[in-house]
C-alpha positions in Angstrom: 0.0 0.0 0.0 1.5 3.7 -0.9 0.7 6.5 1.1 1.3 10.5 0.6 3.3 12.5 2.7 2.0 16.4 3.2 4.8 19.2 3.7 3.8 20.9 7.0 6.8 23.4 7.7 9.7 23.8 5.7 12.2 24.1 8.2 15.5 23.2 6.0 16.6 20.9 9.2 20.0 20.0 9.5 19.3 16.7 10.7 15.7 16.8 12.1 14.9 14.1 14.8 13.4 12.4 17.7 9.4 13.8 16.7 7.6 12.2 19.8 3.8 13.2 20.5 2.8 15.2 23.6 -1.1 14.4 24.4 -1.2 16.6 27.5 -0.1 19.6 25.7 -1.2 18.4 22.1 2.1 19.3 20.5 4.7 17.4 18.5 8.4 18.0 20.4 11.2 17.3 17.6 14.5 18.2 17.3 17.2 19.3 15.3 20.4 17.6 16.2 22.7 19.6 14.8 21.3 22.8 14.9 20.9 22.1 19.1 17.0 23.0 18.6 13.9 22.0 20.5 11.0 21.8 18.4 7.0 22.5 19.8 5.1 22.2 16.7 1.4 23.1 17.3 -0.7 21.4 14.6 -3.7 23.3 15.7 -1.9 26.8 14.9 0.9 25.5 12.8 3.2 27.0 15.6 6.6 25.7 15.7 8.3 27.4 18.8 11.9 27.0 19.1 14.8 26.6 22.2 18.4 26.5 21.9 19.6 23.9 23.7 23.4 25.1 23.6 24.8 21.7 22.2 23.3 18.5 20.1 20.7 17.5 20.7 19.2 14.5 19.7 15.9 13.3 21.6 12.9 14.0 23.7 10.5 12.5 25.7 7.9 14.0 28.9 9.2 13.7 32.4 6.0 12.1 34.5 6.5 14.7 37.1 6.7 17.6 34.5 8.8 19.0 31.8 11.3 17.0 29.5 14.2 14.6 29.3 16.6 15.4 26.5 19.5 13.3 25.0 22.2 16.0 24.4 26.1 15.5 23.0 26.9 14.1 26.1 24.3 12.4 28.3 20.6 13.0 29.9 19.6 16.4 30.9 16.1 17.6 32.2 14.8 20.2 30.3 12.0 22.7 31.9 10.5 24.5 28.6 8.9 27.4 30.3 11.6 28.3 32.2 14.8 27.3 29.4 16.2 25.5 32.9 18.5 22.6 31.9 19.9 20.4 34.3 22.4 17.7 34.0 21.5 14.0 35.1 24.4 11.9 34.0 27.1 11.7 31.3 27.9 8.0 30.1 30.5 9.6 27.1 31.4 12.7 28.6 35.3 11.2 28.1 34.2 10.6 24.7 34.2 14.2 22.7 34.5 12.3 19.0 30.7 11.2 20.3 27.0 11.9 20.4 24.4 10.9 21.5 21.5 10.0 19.1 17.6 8.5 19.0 16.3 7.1 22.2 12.8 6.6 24.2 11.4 5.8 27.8 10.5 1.7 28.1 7.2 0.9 29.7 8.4 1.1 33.0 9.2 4.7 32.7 13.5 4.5 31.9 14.9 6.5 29.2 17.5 4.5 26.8 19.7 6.5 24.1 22.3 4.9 22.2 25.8 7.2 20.9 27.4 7.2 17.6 30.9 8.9 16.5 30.8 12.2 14.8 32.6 11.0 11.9 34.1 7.3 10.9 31.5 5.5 12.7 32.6 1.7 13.3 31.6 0.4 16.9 32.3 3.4 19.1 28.6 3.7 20.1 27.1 1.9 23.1 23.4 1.8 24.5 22.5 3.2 27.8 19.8 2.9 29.9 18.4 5.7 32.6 17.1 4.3 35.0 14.5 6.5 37.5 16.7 7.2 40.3 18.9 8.3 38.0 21.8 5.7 37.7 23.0 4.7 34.4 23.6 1.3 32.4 25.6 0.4 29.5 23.1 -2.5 27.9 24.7 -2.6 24.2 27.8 -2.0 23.1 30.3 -1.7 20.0 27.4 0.3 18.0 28.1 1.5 14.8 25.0 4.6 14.3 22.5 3.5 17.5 19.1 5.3 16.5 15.6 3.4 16.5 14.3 1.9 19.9 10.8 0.4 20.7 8.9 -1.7 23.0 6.5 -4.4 22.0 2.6 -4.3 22.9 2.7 -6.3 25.4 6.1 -4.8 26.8 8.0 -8.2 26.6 9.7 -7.5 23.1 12.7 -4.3 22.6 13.0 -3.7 18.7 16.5 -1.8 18.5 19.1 -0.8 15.3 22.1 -0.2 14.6 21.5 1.4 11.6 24.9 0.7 9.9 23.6 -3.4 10.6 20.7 -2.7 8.1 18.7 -4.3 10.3 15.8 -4.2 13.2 17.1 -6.8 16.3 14.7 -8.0 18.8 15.6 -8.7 22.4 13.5 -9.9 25.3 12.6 -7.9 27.6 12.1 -7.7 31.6 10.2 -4.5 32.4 10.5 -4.9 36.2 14.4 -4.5 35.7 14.7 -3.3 32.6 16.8 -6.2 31.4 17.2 -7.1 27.9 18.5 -11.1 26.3 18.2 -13.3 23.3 19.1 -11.0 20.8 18.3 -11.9 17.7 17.6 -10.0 13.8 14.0 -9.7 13.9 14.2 -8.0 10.1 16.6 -7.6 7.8 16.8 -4.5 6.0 17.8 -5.0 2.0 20.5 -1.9 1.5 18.8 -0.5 -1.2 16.0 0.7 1.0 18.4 3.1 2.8 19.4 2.3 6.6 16.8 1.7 9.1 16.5 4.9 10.9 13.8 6.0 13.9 10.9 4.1 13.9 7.4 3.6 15.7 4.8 1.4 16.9 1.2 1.2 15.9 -2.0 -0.6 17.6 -1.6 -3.6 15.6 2.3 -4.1 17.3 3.8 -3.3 13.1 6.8 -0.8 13.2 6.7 2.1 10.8 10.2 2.5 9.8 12.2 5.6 8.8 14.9 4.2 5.8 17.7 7.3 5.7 18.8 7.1 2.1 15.9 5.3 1.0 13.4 8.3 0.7 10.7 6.7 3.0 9.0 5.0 5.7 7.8 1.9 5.6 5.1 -0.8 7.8 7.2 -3.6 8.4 5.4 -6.6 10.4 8.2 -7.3 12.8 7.0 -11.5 13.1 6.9 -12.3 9.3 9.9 -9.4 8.0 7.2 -8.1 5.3 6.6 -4.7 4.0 3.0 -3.6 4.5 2.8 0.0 3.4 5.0 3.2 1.8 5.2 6.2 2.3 7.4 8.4 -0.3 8.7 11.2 0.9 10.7 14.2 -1.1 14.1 13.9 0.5 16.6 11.1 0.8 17.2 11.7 4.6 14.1 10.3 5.9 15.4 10.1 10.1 12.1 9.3 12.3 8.2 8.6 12.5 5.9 9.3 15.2 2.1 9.0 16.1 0.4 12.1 16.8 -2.9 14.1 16.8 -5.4 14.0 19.5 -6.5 10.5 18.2 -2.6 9.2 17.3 -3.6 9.0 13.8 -1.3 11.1 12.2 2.2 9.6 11.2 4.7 13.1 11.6 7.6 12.5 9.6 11.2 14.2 10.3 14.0 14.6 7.3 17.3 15.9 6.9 19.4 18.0 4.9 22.7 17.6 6.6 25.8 17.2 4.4 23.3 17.8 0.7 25.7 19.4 -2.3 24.3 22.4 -3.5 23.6 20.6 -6.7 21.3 17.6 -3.7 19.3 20.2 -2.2 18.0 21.8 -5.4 16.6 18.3 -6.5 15.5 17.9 -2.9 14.4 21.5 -1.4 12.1 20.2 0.6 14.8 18.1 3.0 15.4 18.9 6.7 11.1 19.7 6.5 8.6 17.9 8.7 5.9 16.0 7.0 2.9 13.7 8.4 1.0 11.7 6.4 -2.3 9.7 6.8 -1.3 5.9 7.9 -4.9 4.4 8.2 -3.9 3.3 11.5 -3.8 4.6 15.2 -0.1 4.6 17.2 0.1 4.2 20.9 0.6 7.1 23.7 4.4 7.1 24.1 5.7 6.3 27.4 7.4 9.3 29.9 10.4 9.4 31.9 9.2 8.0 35.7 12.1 9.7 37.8 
């Protein structure tokens, strides 16, 4: 099944990311990484309000107790929007200035997991940290090429995570009362001509809607049976992440890059580094918030 993809603000991102829905508020937070921006976009107003973070910046989620968690160049920071207060909580790769941090989201039990990735020459540099709610820190994967896309299972017994230079999605079992992860295994395999597997989502129905940077899409991959389900074309090569939004989760916002385009790349692609959603015919699921 092909779907369209709308152009809702052309925002010329450098590398636009981590688009997760905020239902209390009813706004989509998104970043872009390496302009260190925080995103609101107001769907209702087509706002977009904007905050400098002061470094990279590469995901968000809600703190359960107000405000936001943020993955920034160096670790998790708590991020207080009306006030611009940012406060450090721990940094795992502080000692590691050649790195990043990159995509990551909060587990059903309320921790926050980012994965790191090298600035440049990425091999297996990267690891994949967990934050747990009283703040202590745990290195779960390691030797990561480009960590980005991270997801939990319906029924919170299944991590889907990627290593996007694996082209592929791995599945691990997981333990939500300690937030323990085993028996990894590749739960898709990604053909390279689809571009990497980049952010991706869940939907009702437990299929992941995968961003494919380099492939100019997302698709609706059924994570049991490794088939492609749905399409969605989109106008720029960098396609980075996917979330579920709208008051009834049935909008798919799309996030794109234009990082590192030739002159000669971004006239065939002026739309890149713009934030699109599209219509999926499907309902996502609330995402989960940080509990600490």
């Amino acid at each position: 099944m092909s779907l369209k993809a709308e152009l809702l603000i052309d925002a010329h991102a450098l590398v636009g990311e981590g688009p997760i829905w905020d239902g209390d508020a009813d706004v989509l937070w998104w970043v872009d990484i390496m302009a260190s921006e925080l995103y609101a976009f107001d769907p209702a107003t087509g706002e977009n309000r904007k905050w400098d973070i002061g470094q990279h910046v590469s995901t968000v989620v809600q703190r359960a107790s107000g405000g936001l968690l943020l993955a920034l160049q160096d670790g998790f920071a708590a991020f207080v929007p009306d006030s611009g207060t940012l406060e450090m909580l721990a940094e795992p790769e502080a000692h590691l200035p050649g790195n990043r941090f990159n995509d990551g989201k909060c587990d059903p039990g309320g921790r926050f997991w980012a994965g790191s990735m090298a600035y440049e020459d990425q091999s297996g540099q990267g690891s994949v940290y967990r934050l747990d709610t009283d703040h202590s820190v745990h290195k779960m994967i390691e030797d990561i090429g480009i960590s980005n896309g991270i997801i939990w299972s319906l029924d919170a017994k299944t991590m889907y995570y990627t290593d996007s230079l694996d082209f592929a999605i791995r599945a691990y079992d997981f333990d939500i009362e300690t937030g323990g992860i085993s028996n990894e295994r590749i739960a898709i395999d990604i053909p390279k001509e689809l571009g990497f597997a980049d952010g991706f989502t869940i939907d009702e129905e437990g299929m992941l809607w995968v961003a494919h940077y380099g492939g100019s899409r997302v698709r609706r991959w059924n994570p049991d049976t490794a088939t492609v389900l749905a399409d969605i074309e989109l106008p720029a090569v960098g396609v980075t992440a996917c979330a579920f939004g709208g008051p009834g989760l049935d909008q798919l916002y799309i996030t794109t890059a234009s990082f590192r385009l030739s002159e000669a790349e971004k006239a065939q692609q002026p739309q890149a580094g713009g934030l699109f959603v599209a219509e999926p015919g499907v309902r996502g699921v609330a995402a989960d918030k940080y509990e600490g």
